[in-house]
PDB file of N, H, CA, C and O in Angstrom:
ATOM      1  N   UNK A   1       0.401  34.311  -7.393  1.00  0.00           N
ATOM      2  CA  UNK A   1       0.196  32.905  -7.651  1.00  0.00           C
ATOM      3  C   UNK A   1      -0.515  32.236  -6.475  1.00  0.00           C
ATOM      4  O   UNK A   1      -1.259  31.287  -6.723  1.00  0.00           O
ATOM      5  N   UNK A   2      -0.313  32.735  -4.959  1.00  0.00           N
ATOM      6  H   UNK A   2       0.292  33.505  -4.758  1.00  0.00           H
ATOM      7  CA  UNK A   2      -0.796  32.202  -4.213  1.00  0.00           C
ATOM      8  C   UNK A   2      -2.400  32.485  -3.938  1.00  0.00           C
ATOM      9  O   UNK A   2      -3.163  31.589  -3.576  1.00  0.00           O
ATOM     10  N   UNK A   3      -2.767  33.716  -4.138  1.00  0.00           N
ATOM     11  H   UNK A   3      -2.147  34.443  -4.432  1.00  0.00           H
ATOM     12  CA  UNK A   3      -3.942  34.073  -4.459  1.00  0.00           C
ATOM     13  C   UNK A   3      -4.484  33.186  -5.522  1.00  0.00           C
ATOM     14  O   UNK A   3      -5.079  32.294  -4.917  1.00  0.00           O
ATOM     15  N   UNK A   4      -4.562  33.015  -6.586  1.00  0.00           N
ATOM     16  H   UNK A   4      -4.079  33.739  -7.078  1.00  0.00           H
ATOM     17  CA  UNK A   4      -4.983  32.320  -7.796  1.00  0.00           C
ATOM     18  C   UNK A   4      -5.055  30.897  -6.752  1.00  0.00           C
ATOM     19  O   UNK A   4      -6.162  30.363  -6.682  1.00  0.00           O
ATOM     20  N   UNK A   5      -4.349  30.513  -6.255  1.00  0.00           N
ATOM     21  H   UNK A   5      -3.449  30.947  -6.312  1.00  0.00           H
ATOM     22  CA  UNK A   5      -4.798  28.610  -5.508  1.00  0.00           C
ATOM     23  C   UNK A   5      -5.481  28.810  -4.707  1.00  0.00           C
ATOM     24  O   UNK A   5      -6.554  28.210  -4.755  1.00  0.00           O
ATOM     25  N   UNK A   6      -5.272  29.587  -3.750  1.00  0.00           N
ATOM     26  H   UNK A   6      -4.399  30.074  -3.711  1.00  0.00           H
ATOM     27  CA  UNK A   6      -6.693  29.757  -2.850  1.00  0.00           C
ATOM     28  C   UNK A   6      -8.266  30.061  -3.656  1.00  0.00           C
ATOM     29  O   UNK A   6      -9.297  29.545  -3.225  1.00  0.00           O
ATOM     30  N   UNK A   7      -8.252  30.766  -4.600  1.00  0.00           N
ATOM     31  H   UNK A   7      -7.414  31.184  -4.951  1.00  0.00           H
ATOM     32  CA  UNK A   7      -9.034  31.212  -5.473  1.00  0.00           C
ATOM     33  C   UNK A   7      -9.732  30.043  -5.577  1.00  0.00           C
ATOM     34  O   UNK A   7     -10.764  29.879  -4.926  1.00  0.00           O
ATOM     35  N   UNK A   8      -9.157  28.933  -6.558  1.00  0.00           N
ATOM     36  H   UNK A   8      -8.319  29.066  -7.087  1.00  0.00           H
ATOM     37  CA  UNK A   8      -9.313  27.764  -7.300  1.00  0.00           C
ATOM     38  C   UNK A   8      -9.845  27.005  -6.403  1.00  0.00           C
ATOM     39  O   UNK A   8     -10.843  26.374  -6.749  1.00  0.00           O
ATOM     40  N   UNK A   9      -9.301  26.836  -4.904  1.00  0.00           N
ATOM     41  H   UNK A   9      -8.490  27.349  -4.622  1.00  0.00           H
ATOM     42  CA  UNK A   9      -9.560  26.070  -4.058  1.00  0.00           C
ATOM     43  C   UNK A   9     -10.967  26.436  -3.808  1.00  0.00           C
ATOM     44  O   UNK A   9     -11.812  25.684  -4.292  1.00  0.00           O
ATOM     45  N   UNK A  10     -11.275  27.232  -3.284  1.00  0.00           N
ATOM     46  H   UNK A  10     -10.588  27.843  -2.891  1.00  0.00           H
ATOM     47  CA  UNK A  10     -13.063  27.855  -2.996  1.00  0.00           C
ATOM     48  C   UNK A  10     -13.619  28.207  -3.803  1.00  0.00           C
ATOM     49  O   UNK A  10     -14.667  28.813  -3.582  1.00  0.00           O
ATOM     50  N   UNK A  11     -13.180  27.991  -5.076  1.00  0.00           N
ATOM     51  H   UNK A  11     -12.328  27.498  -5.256  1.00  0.00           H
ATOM     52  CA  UNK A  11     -14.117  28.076  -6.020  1.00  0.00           C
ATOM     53  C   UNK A  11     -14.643  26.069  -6.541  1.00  0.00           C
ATOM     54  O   UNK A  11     -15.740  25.541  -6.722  1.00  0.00           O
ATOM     55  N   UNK A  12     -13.508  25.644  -6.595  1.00  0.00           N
ATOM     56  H   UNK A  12     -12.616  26.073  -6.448  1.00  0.00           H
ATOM     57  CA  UNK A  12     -13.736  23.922  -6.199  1.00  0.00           C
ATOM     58  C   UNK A  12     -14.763  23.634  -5.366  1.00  0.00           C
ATOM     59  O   UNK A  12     -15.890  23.337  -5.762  1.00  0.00           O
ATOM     60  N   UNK A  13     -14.426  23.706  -4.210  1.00  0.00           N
ATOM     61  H   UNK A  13     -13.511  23.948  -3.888  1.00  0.00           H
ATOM     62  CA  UNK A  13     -15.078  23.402  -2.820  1.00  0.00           C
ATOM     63  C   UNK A  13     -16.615  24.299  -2.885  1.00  0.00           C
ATOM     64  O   UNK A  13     -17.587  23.566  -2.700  1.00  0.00           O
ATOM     65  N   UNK A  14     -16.888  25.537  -3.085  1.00  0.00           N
ATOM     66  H   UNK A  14     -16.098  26.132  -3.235  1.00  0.00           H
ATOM     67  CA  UNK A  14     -17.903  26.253  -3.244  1.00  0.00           C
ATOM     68  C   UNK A  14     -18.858  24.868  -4.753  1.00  0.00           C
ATOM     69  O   UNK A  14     -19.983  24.428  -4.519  1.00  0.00           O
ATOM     70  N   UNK A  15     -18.217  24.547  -5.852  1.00  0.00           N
ATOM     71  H   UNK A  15     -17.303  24.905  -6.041  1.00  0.00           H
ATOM     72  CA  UNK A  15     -18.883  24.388  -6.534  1.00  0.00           C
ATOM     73  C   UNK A  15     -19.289  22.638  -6.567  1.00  0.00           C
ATOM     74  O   UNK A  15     -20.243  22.315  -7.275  1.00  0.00           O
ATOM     75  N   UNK A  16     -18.638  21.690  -5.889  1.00  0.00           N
ATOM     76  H   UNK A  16     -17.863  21.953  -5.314  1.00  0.00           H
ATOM     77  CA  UNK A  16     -18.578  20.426  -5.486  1.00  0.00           C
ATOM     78  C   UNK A  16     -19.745  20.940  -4.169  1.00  0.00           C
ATOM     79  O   UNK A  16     -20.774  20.332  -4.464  1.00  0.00           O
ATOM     80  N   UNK A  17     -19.923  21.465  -3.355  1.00  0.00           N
ATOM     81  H   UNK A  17     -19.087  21.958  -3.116  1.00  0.00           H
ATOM     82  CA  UNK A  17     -21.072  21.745  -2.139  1.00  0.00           C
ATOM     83  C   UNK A  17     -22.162  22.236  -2.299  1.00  0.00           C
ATOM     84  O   UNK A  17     -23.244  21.723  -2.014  1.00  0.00           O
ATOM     85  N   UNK A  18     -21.897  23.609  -2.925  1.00  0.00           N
ATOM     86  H   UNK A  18     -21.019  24.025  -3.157  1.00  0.00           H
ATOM     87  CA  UNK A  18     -23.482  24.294  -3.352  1.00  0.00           C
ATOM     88  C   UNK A  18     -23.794  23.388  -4.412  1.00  0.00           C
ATOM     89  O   UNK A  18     -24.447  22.422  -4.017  1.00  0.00           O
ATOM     90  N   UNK A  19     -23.559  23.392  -5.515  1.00  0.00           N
ATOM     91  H   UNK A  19     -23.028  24.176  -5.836  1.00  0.00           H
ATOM     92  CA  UNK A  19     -23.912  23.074  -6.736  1.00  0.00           C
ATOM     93  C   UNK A  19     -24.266  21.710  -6.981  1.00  0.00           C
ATOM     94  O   UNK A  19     -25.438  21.483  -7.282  1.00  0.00           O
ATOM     95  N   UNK A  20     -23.409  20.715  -6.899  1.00  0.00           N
ATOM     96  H   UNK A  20     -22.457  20.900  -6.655  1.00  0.00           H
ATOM     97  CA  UNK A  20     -23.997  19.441  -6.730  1.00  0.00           C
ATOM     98  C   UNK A  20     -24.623  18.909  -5.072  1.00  0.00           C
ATOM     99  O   UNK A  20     -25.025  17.746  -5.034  1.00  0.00           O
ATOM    100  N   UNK A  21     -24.680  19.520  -4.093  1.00  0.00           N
ATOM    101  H   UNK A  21     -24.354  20.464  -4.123  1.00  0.00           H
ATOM    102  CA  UNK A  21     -24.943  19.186  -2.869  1.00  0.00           C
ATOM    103  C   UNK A  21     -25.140  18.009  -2.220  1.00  0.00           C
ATOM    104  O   UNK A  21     -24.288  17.840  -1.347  1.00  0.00           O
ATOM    105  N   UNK A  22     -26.148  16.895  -2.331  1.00  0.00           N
ATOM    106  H   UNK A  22     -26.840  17.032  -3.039  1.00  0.00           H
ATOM    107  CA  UNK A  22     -25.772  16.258  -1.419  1.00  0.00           C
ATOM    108  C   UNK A  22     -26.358  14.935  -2.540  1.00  0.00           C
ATOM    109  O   UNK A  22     -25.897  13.820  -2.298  1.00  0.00           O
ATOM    110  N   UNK A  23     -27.156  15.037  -3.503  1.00  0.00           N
ATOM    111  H   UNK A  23     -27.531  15.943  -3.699  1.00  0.00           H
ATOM    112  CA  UNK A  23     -26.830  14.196  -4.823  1.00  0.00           C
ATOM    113  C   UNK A  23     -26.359  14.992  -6.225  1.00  0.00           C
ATOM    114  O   UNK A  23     -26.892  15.947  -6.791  1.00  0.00           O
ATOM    115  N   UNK A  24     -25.340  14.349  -6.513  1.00  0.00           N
ATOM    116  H   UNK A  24     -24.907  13.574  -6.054  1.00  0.00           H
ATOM    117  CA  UNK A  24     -24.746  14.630  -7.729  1.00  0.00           C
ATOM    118  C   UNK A  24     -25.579  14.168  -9.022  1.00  0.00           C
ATOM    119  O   UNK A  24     -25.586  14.502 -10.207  1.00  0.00           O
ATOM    120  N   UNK A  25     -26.219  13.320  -8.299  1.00  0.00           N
ATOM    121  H   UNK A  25     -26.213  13.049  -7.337  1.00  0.00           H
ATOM    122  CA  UNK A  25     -26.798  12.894 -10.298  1.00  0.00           C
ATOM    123  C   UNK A  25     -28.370  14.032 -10.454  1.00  0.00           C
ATOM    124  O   UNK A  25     -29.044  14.022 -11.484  1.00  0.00           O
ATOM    125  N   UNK A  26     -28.611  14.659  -9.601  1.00  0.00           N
ATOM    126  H   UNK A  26     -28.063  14.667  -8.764  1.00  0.00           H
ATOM    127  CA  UNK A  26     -29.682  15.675  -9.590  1.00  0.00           C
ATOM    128  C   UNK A  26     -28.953  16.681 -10.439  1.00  0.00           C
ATOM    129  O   UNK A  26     -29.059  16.648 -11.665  1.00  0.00           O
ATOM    130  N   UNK A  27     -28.366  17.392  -9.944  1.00  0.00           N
ATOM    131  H   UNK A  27     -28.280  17.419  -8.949  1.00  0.00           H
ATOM    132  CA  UNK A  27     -26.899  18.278 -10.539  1.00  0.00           C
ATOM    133  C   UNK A  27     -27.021  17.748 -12.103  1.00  0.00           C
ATOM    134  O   UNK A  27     -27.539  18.322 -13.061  1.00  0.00           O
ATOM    135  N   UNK A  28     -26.465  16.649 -12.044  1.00  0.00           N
ATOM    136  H   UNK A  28     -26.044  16.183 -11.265  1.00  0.00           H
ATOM    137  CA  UNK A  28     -26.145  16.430 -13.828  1.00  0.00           C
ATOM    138  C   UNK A  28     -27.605  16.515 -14.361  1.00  0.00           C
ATOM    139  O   UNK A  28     -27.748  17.189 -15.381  1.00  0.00           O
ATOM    140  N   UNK A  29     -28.736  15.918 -13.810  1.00  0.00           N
ATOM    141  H   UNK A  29     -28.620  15.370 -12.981  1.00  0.00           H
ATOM    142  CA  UNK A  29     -29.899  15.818 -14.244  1.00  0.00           C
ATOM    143  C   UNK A  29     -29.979  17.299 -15.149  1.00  0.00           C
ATOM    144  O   UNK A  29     -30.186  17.531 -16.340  1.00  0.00           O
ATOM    145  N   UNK A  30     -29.751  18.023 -14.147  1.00  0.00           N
ATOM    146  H   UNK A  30     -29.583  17.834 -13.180  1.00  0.00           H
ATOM    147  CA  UNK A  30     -30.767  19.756 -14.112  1.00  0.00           C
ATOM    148  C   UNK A  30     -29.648  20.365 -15.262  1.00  0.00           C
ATOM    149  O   UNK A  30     -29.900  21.365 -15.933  1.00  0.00           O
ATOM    150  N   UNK A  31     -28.518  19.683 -15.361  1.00  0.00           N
ATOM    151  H   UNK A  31     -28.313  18.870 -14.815  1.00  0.00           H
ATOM    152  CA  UNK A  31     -27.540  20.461 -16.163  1.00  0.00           C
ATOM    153  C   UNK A  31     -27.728  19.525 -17.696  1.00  0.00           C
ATOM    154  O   UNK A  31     -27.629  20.345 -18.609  1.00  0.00           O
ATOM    155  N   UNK A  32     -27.857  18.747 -18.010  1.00  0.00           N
ATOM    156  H   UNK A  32     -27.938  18.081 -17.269  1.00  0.00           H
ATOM    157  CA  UNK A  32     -28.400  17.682 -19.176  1.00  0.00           C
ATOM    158  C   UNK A  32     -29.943  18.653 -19.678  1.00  0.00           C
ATOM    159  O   UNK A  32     -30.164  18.896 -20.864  1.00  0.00           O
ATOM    160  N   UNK A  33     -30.725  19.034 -18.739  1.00  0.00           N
ATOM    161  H   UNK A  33     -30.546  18.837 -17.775  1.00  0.00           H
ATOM    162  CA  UNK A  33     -32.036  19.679 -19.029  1.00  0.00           C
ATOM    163  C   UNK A  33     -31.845  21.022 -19.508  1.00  0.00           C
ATOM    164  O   UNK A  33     -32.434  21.494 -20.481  1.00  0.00           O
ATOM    165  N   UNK A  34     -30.756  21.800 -18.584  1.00  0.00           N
ATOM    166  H   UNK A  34     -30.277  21.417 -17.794  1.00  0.00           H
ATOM    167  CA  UNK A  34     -29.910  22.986 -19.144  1.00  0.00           C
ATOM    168  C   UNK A  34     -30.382  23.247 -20.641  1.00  0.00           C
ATOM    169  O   UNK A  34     -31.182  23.989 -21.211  1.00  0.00           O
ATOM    170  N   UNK A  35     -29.268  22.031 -21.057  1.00  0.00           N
ATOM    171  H   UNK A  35     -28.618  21.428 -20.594  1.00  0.00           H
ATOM    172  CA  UNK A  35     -28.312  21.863 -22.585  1.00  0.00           C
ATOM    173  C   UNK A  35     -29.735  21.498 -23.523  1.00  0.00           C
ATOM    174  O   UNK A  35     -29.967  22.102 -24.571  1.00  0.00           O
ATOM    175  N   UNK A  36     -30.519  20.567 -23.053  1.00  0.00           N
ATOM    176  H   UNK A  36     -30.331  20.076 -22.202  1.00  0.00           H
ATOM    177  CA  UNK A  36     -31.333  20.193 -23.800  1.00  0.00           C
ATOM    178  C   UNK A  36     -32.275  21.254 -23.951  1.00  0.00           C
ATOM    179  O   UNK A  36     -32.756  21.398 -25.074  1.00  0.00           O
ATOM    180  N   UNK A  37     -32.655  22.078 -22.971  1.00  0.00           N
ATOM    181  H   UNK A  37     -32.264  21.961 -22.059  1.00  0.00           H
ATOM    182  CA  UNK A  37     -33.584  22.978 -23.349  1.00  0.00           C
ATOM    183  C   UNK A  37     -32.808  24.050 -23.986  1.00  0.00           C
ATOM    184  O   UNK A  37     -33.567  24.871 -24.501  1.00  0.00           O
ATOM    185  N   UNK A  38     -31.752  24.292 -24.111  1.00  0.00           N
ATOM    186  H   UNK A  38     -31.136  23.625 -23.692  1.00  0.00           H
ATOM    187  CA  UNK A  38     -30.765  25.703 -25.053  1.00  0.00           C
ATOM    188  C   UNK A  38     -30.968  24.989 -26.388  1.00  0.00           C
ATOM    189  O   UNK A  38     -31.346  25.501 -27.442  1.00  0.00           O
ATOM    190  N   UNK A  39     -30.663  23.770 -26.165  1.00  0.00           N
ATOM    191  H   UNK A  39     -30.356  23.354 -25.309  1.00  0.00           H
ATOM    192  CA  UNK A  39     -30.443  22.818 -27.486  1.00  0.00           C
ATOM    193  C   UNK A  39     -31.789  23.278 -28.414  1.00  0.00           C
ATOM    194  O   UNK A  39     -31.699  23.876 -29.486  1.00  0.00           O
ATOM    195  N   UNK A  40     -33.259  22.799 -27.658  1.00  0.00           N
ATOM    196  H   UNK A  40     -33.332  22.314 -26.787  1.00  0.00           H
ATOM    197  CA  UNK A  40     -34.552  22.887 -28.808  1.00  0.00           C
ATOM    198  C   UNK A  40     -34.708  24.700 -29.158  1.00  0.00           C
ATOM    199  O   UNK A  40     -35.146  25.270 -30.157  1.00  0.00           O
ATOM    200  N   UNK A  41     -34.201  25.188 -28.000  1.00  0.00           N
ATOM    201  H   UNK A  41     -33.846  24.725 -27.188  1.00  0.00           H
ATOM    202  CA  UNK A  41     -34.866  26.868 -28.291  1.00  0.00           C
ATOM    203  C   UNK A  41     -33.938  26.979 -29.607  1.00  0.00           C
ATOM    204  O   UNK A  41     -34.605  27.055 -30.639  1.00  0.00           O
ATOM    205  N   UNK A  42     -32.701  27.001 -29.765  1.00  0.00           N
ATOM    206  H   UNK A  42     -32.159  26.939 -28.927  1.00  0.00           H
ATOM    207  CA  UNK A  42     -32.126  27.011 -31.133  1.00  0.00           C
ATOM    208  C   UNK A  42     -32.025  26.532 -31.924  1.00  0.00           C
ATOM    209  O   UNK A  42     -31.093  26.750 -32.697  1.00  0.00           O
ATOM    210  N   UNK A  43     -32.850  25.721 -32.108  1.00  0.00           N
ATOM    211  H   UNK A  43     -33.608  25.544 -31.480  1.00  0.00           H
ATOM    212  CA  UNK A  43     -33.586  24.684 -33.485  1.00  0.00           C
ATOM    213  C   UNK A  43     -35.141  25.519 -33.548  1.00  0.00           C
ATOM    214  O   UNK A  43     -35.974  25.264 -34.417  1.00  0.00           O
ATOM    215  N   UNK A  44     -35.348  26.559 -32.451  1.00  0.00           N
ATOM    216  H   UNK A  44     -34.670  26.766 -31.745  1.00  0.00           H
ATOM    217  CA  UNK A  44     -36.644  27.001 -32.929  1.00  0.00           C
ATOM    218  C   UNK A  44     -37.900  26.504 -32.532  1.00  0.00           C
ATOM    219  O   UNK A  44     -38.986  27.019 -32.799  1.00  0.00           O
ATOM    220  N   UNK A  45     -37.601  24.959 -31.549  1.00  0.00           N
ATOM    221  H   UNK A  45     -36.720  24.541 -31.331  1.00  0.00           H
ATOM    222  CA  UNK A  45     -39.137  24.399 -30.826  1.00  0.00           C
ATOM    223  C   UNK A  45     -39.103  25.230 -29.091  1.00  0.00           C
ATOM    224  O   UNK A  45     -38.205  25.288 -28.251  1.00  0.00           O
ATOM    225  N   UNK A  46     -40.037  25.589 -29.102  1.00  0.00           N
ATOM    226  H   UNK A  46     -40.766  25.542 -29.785  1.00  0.00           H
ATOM    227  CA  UNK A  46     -40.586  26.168 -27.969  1.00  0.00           C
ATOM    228  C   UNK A  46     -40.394  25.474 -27.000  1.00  0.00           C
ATOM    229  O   UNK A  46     -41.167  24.519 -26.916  1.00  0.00           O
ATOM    230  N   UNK A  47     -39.348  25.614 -25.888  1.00  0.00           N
ATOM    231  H   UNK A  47     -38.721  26.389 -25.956  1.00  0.00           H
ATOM    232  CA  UNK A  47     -38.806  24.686 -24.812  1.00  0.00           C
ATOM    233  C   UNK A  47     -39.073  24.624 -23.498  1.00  0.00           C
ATOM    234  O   UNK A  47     -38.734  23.674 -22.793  1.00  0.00           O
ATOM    235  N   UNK A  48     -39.845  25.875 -22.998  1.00  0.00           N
ATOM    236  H   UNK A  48     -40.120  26.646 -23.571  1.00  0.00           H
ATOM    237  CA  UNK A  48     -40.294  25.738 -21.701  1.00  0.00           C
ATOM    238  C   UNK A  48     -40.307  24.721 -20.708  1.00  0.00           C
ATOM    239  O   UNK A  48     -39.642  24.655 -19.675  1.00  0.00           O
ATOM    240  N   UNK A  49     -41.287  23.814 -21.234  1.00  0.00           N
ATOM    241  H   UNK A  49     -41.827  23.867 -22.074  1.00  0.00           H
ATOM    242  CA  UNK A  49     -42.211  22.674 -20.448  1.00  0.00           C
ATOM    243  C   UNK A  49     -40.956  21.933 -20.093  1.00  0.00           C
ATOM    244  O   UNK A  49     -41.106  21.396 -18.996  1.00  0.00           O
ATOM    245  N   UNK A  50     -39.712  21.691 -20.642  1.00  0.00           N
ATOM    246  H   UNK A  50     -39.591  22.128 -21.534  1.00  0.00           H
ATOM    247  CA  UNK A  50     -38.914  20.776 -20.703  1.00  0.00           C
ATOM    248  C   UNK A  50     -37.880  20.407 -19.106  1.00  0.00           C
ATOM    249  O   UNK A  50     -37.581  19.401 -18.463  1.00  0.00           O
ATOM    250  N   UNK A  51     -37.641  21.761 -19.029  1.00  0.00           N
ATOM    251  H   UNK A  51     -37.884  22.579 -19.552  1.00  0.00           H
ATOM    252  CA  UNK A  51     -36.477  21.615 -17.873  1.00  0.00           C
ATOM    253  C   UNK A  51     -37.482  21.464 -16.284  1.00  0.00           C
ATOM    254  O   UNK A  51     -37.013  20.707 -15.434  1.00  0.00           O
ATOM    255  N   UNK A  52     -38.867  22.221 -15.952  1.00  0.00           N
ATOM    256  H   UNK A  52     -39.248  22.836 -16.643  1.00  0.00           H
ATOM    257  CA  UNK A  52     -39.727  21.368 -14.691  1.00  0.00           C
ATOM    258  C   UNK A  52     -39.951  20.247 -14.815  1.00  0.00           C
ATOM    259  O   UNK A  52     -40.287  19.557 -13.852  1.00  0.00           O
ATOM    260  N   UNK A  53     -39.782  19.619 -16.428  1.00  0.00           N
ATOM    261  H   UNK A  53     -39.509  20.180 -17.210  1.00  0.00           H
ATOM    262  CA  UNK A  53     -40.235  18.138 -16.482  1.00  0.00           C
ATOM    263  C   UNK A  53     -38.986  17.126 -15.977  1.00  0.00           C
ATOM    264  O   UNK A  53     -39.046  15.924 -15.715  1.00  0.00           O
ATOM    265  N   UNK A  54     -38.183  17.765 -15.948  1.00  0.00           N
ATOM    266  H   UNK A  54     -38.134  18.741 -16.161  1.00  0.00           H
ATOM    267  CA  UNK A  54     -36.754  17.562 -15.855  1.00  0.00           C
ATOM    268  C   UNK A  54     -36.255  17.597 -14.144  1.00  0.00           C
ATOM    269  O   UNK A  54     -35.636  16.630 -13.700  1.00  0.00           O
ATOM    270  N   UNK A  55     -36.535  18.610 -13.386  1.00  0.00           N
ATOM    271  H   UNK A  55     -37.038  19.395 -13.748  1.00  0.00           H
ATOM    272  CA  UNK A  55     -36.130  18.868 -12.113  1.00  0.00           C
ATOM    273  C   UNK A  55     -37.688  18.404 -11.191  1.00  0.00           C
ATOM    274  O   UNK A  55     -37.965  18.763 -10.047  1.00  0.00           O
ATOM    275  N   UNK A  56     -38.410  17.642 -11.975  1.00  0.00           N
ATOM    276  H   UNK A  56     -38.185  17.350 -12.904  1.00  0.00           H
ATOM    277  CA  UNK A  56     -39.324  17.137 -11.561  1.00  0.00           C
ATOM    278  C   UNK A  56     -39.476  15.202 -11.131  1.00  0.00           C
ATOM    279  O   UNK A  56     -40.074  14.592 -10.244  1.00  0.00           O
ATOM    280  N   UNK A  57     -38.714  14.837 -12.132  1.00  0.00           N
ATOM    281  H   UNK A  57     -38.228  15.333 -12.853  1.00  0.00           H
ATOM    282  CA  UNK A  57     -38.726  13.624 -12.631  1.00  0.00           C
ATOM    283  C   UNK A  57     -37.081  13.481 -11.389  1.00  0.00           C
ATOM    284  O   UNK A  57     -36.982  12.628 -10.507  1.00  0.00           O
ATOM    285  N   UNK A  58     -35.834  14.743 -11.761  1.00  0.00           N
ATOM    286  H   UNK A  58     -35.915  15.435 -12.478  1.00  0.00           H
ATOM    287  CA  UNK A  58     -35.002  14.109 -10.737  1.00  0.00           C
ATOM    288  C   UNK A  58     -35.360  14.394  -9.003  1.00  0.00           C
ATOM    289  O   UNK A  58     -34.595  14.072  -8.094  1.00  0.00           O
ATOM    290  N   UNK A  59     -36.222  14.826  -8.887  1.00  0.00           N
ATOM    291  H   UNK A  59     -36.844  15.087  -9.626  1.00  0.00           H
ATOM    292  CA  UNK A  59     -36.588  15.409  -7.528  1.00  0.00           C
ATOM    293  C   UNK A  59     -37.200  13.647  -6.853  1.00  0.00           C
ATOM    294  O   UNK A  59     -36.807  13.003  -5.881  1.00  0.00           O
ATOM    295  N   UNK A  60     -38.183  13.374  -7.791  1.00  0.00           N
ATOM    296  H   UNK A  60     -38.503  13.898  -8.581  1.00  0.00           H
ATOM    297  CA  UNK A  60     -38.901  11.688  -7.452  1.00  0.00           C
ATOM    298  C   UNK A  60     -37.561  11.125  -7.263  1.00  0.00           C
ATOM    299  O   UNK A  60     -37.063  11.182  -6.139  1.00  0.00           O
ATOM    300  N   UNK A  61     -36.806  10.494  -8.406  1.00  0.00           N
ATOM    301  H   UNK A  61     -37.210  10.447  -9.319  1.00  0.00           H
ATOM    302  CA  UNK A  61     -35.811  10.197  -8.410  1.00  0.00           C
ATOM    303  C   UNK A  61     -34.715  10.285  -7.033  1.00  0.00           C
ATOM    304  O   UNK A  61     -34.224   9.377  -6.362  1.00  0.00           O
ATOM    305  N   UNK A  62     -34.601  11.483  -6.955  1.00  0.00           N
ATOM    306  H   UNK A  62     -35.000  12.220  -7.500  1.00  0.00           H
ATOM    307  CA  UNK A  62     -33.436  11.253  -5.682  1.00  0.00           C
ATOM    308  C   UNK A  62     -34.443  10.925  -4.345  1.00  0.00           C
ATOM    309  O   UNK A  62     -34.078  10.292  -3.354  1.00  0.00           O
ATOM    310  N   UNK A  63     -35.883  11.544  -4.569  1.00  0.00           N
ATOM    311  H   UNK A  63     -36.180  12.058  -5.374  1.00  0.00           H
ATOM    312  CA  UNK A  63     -36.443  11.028  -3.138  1.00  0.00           C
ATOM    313  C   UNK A  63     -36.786   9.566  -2.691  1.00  0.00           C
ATOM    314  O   UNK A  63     -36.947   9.204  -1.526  1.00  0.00           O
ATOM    315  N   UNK A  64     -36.897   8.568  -4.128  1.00  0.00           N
ATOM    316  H   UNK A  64     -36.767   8.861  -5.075  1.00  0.00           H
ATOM    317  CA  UNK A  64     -37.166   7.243  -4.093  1.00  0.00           C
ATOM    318  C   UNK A  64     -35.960   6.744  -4.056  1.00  0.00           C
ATOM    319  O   UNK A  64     -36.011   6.158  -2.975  1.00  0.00           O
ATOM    320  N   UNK A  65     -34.693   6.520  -4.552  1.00  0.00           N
ATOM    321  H   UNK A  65     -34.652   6.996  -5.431  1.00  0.00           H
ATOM    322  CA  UNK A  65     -33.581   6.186  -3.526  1.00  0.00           C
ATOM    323  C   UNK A  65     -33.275   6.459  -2.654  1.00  0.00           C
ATOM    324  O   UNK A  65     -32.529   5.645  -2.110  1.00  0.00           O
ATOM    325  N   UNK A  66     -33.543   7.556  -1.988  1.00  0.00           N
ATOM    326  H   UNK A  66     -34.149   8.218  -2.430  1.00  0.00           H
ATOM    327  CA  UNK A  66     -33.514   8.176  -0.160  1.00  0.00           C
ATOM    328  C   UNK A  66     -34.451   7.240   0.437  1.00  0.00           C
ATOM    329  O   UNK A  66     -34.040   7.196   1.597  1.00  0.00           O
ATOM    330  N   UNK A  67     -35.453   6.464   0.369  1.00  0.00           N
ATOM    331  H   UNK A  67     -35.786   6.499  -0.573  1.00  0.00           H
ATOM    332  CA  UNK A  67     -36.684   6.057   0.965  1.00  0.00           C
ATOM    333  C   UNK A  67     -35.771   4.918   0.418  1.00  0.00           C
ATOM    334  O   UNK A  67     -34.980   4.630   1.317  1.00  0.00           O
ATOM    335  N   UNK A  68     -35.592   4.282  -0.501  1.00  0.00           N
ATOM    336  H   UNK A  68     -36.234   4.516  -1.231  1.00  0.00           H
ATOM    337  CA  UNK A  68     -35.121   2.688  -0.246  1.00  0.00           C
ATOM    338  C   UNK A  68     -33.369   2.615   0.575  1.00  0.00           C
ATOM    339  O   UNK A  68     -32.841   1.700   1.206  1.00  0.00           O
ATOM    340  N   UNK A  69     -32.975   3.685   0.292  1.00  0.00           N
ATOM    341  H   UNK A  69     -33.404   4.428  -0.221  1.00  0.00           H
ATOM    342  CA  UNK A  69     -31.700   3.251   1.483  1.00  0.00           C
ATOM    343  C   UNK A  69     -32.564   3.493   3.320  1.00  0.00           C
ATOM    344  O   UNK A  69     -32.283   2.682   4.203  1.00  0.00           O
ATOM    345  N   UNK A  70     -33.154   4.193   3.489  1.00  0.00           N
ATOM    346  H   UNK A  70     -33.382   4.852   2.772  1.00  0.00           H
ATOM    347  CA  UNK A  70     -33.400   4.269   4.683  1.00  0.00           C
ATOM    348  C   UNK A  70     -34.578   2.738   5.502  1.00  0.00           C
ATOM    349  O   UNK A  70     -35.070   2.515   6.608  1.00  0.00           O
ATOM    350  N   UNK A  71     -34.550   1.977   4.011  1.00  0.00           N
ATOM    351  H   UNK A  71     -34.150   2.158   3.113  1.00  0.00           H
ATOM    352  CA  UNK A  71     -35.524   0.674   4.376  1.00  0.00           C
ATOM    353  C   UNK A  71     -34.584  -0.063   4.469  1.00  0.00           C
ATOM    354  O   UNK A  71     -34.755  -1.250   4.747  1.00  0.00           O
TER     355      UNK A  71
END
């Protein structure tokens, strides 16, 4: 049992640090683009283009609120 909480614990902490890192709404961005691009490939529309348009748009995004907090 004590194994299993330590487990949980660094697997928490590992996934709150790597994964969302230092903005969280990038994280949800790229994971919303995930779903949406699994979403069209299994309806059958060709989904590629979708998720760079996606980790593209949040990349501006988190860099243009970085530039207005630092003004």
């Amino acid at each position: 049992m004590m194994l299993w909480n330590r487990t949980r614990k660094v697997v928490t902490w590992w996934v709150v640090t790597f994964v969302t890192g230092d903005d969280w709404t990038v994280a949800a961005a790229v994971g919303a683009g995930l779903l949406a691009t699994w979403g069209l490939v299994r309806s059958g529309v060709p989904a590629w283009w979708l998720l760079p348009l996606v980790v593209l748009g949040a990349t501006v995004s988190s860099l243009y609120r970085a530039v207005l907090r630092e003004r």
